[in-house]
ZAZADO-226087 format. One record per residue: residue in three letters; residue number from 1; x, y negated, z negated of N, C-alpha, C in turn. Coordinates in steps of 0.2 Angstrom, whole numbers. Example, Ala and Ser with C-alpha at 12.3 -4.5 7.8 and 13.67 -1.06 7.14 Angstrom:
BEGIN
[r ALA; 1; [66; 28; -39]; [62; 22; -39]; [66; 16; -39]];
[r SER; 2; [64; 11; -35]; [68; 5; -36]; [64; 0; -39]];
# end
This chain:
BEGIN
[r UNK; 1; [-500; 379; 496]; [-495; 381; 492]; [-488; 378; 492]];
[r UNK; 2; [-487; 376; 497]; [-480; 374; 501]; [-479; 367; 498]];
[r UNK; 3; [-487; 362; 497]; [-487; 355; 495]; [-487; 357; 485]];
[r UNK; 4; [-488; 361; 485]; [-486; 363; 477]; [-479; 363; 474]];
[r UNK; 5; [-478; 368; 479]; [-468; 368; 477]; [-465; 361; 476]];
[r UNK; 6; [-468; 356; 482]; [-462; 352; 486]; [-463; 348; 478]];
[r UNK; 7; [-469; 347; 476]; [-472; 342; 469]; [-469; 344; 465]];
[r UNK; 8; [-469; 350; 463]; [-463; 354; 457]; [-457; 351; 458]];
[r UNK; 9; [-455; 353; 465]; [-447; 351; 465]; [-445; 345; 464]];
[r UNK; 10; [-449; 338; 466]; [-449; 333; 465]; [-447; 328; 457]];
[r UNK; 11; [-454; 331; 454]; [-454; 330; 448]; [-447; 336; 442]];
[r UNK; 12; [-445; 341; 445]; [-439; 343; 441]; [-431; 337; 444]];
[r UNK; 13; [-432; 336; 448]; [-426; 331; 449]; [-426; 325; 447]];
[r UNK; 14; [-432; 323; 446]; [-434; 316; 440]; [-430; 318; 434]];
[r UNK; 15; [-433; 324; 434]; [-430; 323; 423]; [-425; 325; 424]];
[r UNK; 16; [-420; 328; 429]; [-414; 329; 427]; [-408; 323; 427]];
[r UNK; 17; [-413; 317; 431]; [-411; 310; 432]; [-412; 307; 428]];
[r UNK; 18; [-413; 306; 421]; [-414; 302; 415]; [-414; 295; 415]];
[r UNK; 19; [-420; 290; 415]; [-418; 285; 415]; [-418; 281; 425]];
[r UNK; 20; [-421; 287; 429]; [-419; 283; 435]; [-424; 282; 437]];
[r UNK; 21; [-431; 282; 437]; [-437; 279; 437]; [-436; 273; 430]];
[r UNK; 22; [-432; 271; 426]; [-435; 269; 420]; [-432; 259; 423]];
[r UNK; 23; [-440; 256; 419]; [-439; 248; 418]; [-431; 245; 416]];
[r UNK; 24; [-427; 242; 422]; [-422; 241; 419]; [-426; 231; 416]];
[r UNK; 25; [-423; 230; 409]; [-422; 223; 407]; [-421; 216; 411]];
[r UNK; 26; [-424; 211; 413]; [-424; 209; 416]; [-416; 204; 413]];
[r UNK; 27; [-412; 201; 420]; [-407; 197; 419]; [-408; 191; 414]];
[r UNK; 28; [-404; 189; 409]; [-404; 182; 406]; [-397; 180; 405]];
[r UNK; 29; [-400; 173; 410]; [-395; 169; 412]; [-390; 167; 406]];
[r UNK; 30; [-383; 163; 405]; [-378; 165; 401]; [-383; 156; 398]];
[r UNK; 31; [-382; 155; 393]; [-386; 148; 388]; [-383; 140; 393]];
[r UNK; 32; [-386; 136; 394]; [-383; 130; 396]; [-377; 128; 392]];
[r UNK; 33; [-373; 126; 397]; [-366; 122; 393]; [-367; 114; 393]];
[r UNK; 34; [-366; 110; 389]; [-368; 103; 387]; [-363; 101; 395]];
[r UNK; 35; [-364; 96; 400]; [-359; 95; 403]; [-356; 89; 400]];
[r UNK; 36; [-348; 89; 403]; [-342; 86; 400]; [-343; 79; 401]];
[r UNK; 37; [-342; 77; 396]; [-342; 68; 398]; [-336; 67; 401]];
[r UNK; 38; [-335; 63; 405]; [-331; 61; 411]; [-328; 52; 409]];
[r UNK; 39; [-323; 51; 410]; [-323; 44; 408]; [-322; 38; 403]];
[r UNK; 40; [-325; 43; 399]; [-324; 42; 392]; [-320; 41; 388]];
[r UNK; 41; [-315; 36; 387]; [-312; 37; 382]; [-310; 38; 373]];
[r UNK; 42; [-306; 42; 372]; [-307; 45; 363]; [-304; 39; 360]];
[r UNK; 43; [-309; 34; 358]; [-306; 29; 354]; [-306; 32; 345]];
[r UNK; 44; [-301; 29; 343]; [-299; 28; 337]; [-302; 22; 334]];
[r UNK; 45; [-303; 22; 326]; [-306; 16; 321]; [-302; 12; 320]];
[r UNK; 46; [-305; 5; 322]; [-301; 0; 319]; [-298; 3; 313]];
[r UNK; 47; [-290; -1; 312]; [-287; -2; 304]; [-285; -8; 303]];
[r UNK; 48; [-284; -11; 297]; [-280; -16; 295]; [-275; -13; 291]];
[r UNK; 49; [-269; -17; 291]; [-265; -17; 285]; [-263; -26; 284]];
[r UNK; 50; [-259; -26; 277]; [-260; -32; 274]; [-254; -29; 271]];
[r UNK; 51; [-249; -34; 270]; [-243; -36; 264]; [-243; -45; 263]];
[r UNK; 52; [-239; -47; 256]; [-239; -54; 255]; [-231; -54; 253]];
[r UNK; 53; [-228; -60; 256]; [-222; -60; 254]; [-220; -69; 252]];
[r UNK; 54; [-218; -70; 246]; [-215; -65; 242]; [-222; -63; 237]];
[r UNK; 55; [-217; -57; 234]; [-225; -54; 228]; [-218; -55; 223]];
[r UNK; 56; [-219; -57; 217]; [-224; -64; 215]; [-222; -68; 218]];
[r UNK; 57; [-225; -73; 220]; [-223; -79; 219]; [-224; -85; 215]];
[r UNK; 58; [-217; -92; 215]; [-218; -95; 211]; [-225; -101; 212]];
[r UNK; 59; [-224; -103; 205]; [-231; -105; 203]; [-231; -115; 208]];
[r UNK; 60; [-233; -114; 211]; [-233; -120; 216]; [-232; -119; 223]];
[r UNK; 61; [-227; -113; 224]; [-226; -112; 231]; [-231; -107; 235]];
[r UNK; 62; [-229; -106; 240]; [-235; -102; 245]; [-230; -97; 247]];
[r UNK; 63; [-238; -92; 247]; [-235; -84; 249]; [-238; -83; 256]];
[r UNK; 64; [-236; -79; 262]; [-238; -76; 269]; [-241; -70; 267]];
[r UNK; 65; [-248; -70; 269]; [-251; -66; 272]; [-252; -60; 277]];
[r UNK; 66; [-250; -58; 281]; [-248; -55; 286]; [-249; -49; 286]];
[r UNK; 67; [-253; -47; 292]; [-252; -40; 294]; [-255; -37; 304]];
[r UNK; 68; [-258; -30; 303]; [-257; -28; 311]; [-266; -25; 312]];
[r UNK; 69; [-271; -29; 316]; [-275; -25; 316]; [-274; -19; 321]];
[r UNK; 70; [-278; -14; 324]; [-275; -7; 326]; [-280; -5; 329]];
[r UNK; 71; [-282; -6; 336]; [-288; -4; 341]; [-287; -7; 346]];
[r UNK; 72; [-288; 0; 350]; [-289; -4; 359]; [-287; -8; 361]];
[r UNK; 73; [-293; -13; 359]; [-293; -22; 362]; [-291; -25; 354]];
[r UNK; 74; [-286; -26; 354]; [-283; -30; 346]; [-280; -38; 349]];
[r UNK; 75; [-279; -42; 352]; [-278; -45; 353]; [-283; -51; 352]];
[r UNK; 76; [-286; -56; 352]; [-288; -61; 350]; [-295; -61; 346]];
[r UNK; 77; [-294; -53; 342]; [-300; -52; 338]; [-300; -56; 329]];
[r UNK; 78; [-304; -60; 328]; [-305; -64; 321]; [-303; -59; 315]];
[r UNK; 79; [-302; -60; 313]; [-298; -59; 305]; [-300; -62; 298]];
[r UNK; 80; [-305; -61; 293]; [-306; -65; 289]; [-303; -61; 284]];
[r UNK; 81; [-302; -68; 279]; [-296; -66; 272]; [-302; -68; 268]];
[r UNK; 82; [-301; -65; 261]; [-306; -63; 256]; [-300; -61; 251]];
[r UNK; 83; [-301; -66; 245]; [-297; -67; 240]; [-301; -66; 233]];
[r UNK; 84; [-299; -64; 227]; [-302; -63; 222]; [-298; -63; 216]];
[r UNK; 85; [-298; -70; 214]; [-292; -74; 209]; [-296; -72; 199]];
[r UNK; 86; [-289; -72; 194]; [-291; -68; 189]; [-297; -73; 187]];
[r UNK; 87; [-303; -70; 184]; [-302; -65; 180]; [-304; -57; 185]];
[r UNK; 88; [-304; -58; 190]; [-306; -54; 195]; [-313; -51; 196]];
[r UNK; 89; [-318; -56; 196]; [-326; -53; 196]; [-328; -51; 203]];
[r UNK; 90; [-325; -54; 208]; [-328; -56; 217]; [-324; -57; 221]];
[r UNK; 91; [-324; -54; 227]; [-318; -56; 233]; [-325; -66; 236]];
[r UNK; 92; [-322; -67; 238]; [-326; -74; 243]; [-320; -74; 251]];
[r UNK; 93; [-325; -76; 254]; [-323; -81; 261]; [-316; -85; 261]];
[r UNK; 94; [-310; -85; 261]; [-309; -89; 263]; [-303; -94; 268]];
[r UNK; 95; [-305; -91; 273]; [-300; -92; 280]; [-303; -86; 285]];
[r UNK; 96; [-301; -88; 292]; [-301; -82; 298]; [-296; -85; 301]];
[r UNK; 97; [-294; -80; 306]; [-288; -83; 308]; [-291; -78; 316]];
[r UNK; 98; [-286; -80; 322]; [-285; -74; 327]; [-280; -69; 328]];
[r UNK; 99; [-280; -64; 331]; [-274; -60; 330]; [-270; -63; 336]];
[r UNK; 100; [-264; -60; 340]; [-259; -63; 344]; [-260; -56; 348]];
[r UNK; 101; [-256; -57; 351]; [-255; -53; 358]; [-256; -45; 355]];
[r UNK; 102; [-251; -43; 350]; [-250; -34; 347]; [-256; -34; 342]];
[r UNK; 103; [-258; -39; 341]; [-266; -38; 335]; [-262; -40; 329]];
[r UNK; 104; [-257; -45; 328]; [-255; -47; 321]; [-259; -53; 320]];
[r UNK; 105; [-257; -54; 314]; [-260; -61; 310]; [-259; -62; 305]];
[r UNK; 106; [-258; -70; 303]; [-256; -72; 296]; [-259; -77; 294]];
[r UNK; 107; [-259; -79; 287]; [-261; -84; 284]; [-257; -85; 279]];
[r UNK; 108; [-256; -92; 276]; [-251; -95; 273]; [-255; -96; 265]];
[r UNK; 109; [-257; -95; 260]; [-258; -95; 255]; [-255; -98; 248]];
[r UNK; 110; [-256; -103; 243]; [-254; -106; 237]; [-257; -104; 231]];
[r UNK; 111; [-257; -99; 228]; [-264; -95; 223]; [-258; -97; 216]];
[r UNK; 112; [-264; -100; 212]; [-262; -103; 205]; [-262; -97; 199]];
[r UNK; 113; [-266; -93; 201]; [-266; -87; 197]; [-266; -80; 199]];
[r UNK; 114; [-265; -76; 195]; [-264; -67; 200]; [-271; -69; 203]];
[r UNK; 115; [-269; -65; 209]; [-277; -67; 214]; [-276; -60; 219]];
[r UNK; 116; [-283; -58; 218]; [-281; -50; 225]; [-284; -52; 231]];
[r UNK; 117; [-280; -49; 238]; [-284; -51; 244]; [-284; -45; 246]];
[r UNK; 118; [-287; -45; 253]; [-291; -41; 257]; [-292; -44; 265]];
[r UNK; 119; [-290; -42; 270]; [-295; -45; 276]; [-300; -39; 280]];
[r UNK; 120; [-303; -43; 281]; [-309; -37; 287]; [-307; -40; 294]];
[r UNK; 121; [-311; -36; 300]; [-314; -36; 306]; [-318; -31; 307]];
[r UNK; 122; [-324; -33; 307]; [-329; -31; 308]; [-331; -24; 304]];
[r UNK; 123; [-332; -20; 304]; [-333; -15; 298]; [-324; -12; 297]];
[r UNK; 124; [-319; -14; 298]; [-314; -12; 297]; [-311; -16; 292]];
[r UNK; 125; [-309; -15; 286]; [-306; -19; 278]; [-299; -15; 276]];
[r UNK; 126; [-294; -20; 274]; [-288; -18; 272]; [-288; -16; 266]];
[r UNK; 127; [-282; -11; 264]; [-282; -11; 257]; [-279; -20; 252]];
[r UNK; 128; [-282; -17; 248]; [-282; -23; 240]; [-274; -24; 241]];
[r UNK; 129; [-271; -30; 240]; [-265; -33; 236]; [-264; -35; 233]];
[r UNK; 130; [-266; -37; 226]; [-263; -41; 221]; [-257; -44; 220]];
[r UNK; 131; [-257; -51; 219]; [-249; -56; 220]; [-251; -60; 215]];
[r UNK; 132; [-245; -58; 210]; [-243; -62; 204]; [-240; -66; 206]];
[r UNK; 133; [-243; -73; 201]; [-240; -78; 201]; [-237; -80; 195]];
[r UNK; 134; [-229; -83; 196]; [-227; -84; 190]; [-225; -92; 187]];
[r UNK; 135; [-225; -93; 183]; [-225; -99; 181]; [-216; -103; 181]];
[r UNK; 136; [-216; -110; 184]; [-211; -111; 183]; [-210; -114; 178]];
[r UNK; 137; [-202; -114; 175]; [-200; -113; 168]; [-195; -118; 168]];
[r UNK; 138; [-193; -124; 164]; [-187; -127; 164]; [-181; -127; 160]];
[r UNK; 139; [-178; -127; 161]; [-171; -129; 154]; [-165; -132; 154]];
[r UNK; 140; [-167; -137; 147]; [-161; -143; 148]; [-157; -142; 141]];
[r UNK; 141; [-151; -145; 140]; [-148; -144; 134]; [-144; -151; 132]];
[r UNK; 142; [-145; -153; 127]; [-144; -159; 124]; [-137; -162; 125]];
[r UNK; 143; [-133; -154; 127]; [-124; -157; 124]; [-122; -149; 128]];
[r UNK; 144; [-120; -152; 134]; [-118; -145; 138]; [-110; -143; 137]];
[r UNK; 145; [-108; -148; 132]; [-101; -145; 128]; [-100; -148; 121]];
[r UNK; 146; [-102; -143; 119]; [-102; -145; 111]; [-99; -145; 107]];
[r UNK; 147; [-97; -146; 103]; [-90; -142; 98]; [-93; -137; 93]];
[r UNK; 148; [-88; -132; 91]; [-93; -126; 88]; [-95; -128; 80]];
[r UNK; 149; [-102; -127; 82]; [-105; -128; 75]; [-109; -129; 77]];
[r UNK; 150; [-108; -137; 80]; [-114; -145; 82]; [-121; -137; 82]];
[r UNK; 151; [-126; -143; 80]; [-134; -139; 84]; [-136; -144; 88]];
[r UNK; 152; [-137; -140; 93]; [-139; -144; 101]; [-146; -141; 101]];
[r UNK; 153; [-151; -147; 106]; [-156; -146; 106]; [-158; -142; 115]];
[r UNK; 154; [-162; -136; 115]; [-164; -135; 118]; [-172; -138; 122]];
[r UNK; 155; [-172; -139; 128]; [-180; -142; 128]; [-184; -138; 134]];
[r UNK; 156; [-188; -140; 140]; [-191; -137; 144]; [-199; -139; 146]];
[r UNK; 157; [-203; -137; 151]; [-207; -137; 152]; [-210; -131; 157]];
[r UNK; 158; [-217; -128; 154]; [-219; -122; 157]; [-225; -124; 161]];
[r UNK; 159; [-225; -124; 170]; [-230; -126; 171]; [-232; -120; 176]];
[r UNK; 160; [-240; -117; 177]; [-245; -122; 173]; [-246; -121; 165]];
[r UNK; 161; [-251; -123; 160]; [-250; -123; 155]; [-250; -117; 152]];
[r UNK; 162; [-246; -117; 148]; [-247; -109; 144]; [-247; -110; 134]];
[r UNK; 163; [-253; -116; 131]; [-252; -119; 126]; [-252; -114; 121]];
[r UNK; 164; [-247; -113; 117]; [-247; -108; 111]; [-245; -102; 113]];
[r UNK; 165; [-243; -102; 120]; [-240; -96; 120]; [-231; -95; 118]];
[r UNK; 166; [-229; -88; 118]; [-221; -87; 116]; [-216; -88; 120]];
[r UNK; 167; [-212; -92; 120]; [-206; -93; 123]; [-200; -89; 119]];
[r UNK; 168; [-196; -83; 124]; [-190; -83; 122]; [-185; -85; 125]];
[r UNK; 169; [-181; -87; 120]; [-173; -90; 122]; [-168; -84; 120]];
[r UNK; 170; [-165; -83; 127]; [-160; -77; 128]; [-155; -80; 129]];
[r UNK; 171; [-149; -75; 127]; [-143; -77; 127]; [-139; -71; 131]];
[r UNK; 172; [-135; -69; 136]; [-133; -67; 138]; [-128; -63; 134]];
[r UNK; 173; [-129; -53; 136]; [-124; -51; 132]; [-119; -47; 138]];
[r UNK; 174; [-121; -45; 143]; [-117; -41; 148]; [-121; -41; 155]];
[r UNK; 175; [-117; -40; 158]; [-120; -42; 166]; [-129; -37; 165]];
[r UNK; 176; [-133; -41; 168]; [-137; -41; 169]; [-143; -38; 161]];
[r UNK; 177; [-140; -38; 156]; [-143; -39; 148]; [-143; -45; 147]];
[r UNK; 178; [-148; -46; 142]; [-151; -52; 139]; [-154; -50; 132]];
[r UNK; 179; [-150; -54; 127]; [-153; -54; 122]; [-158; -61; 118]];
[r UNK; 180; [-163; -58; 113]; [-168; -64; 114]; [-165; -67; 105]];
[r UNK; 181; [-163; -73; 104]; [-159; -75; 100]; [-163; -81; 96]];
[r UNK; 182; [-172; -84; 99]; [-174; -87; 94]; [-182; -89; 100]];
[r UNK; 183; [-186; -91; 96]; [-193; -90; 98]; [-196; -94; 98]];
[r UNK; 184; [-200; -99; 102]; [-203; -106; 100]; [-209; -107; 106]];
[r UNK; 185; [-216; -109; 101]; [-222; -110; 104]; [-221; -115; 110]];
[r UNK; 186; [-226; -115; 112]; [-227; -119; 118]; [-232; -124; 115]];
[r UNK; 187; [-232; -130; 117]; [-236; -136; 116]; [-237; -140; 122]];
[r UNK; 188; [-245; -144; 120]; [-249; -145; 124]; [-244; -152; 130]];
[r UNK; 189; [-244; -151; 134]; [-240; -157; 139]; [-244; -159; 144]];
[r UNK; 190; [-250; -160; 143]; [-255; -161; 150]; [-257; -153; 154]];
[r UNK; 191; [-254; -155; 160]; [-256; -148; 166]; [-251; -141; 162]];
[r UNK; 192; [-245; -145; 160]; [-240; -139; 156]; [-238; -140; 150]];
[r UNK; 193; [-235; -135; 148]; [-234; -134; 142]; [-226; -134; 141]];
[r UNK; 194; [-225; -138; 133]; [-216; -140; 132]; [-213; -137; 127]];
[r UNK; 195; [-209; -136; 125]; [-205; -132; 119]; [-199; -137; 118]];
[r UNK; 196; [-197; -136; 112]; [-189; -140; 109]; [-189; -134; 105]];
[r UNK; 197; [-180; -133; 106]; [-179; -129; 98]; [-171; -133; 100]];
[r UNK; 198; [-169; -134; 93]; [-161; -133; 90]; [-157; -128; 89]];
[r UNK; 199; [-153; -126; 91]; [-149; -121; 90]; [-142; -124; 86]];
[r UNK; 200; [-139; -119; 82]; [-134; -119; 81]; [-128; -115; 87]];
[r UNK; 201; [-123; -118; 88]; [-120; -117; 94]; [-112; -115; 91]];
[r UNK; 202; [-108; -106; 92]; [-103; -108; 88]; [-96; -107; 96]];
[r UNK; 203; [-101; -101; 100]; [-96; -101; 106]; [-98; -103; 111]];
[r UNK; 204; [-95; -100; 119]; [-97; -103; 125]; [-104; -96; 126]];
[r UNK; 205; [-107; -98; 128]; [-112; -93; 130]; [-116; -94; 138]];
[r UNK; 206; [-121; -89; 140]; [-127; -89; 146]; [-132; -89; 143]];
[r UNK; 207; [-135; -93; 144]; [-143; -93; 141]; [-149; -92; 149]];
[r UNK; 208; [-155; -93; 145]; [-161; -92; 150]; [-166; -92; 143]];
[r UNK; 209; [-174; -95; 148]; [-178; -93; 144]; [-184; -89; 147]];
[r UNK; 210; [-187; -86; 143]; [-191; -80; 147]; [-197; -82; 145]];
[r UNK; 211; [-204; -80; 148]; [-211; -81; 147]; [-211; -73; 149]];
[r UNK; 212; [-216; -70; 145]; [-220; -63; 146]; [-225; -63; 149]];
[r UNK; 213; [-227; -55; 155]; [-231; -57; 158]; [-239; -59; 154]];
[r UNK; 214; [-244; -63; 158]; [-250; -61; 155]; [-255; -60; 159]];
[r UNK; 215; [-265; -58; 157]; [-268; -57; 161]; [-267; -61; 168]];
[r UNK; 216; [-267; -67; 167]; [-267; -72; 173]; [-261; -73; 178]];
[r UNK; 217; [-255; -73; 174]; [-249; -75; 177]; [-244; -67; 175]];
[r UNK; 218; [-238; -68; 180]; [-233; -64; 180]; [-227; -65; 177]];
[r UNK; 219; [-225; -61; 174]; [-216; -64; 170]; [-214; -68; 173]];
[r UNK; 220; [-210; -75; 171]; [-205; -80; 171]; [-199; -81; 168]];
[r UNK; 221; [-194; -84; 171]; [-189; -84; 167]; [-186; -92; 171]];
[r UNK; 222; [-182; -96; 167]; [-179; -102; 168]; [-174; -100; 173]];
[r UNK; 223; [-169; -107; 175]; [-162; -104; 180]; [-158; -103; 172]];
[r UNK; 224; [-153; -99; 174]; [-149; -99; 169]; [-142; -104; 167]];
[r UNK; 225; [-143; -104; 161]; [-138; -110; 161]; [-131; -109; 158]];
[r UNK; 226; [-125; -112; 158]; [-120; -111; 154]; [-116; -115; 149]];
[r UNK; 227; [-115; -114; 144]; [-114; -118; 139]; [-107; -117; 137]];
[r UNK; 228; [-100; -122; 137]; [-95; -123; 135]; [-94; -125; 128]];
[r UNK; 229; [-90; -122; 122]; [-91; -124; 118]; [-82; -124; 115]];
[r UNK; 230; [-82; -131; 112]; [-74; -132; 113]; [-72; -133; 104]];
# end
């Protein structure tokens, strides 16, 4: 009787303990953490930049290339320049050079017509520059003191050739205006192109002759000249 009780009492202290015989969930561990790279360091992508100076430049002379490559180790890393002259279909090869101590570099270039460059290293390319080139333009005058009336002859050469194209002849009206006071084709002169015109001359005046830009080349203009008229 006694082992009866003790079993009762046993089993009523269970149930009043809810959960204290029950299967607790086994422990899971917290996820692995990827371990830290050590040593490593956060590089940045190459860059290039690129400017030309002068932009335009004149038709026979040479313009600079230059710019900064930008990584790490920039110092005597290769640099190829990549040009693409009007009508603009394709960049080509042409030049490499090495950087200097800060990762610059330059190339000296004489491009006969608008021509756009670009240089790489290695999967790293600069943006595009196009560099107009303008055409050099002369101006001479037959009687650089004329009496008013005389017609003097104006003449010139445009090189390179620009046959059949428009020449305007300006005359200056106030600091930094030009007025265009007569117009004359261009004719064949070999590599360039020549013009004459007559003018009728009554006062002292500033002249210049002007070329508009086109697909190939950029605006030109002559030096300007001064004409006394007595």
């Amino acid at each position: 009787m006694k082992r009866i009780l003790l079993a009762v009492t046993v089993l009523a202290a269970c149930a009043l303990v809810p959960g204290a015989t029950a299967h607790k969930p086994p422990h899971k561990p917290p996820p692995d953490k990827p371990p830290k790279e050590r040593g490593k360091p956060n590089r940045q992508p190459a860059s290039l930049s690129l400017t030309v100076t002068p932009n335009p430049v004149k038709y026979g002379r040479s313009a600079t290339i230059s710019g900064t490559l930008t990584e790490p180790s920039n110092s005597g890393r290769t640099i190829t320049l990549r040009e693409d002259p009007f009508p603009f279909d394709s960049f080509s090869n042409v030049g490499s050079t090495d950087t200097e101590g800060q990762g610059n570099y330059s190339f000296v270039r004489s491009p006969t017509v608008n021509t756009s460059y670009l240089v790489r290293r290695g999967g790293a390319e600069s943006a595009t520059v196009t560099v107009g080139v303008s055409p050099t333009i002369s101006l001479r005058f037959g009687d650089r003191t004329p009496a008013a009336g005389k017609r003097v002859r104006l003449s010139g050469k445009v090189c390179p050739e620009h046959d059949g194209g428009t020449l305007e002849i300006q005359r200056r009206k106030a600091p930094k205006q030009w007025h265009t006071v007569a117009r004359v084709t261009l004719a064949d002169a070999g590599a360039c192109s020549s013009y004459a015109r007559r003018m009728r001359l009554r006062r002292d005046g500033t002249y210049r002759t002007f070329l508009a830009a086109d697909s190939d080349h950029a605006a030109a203009r002559s030096r300007v000249r001064r004409i006394d008229v007595h």
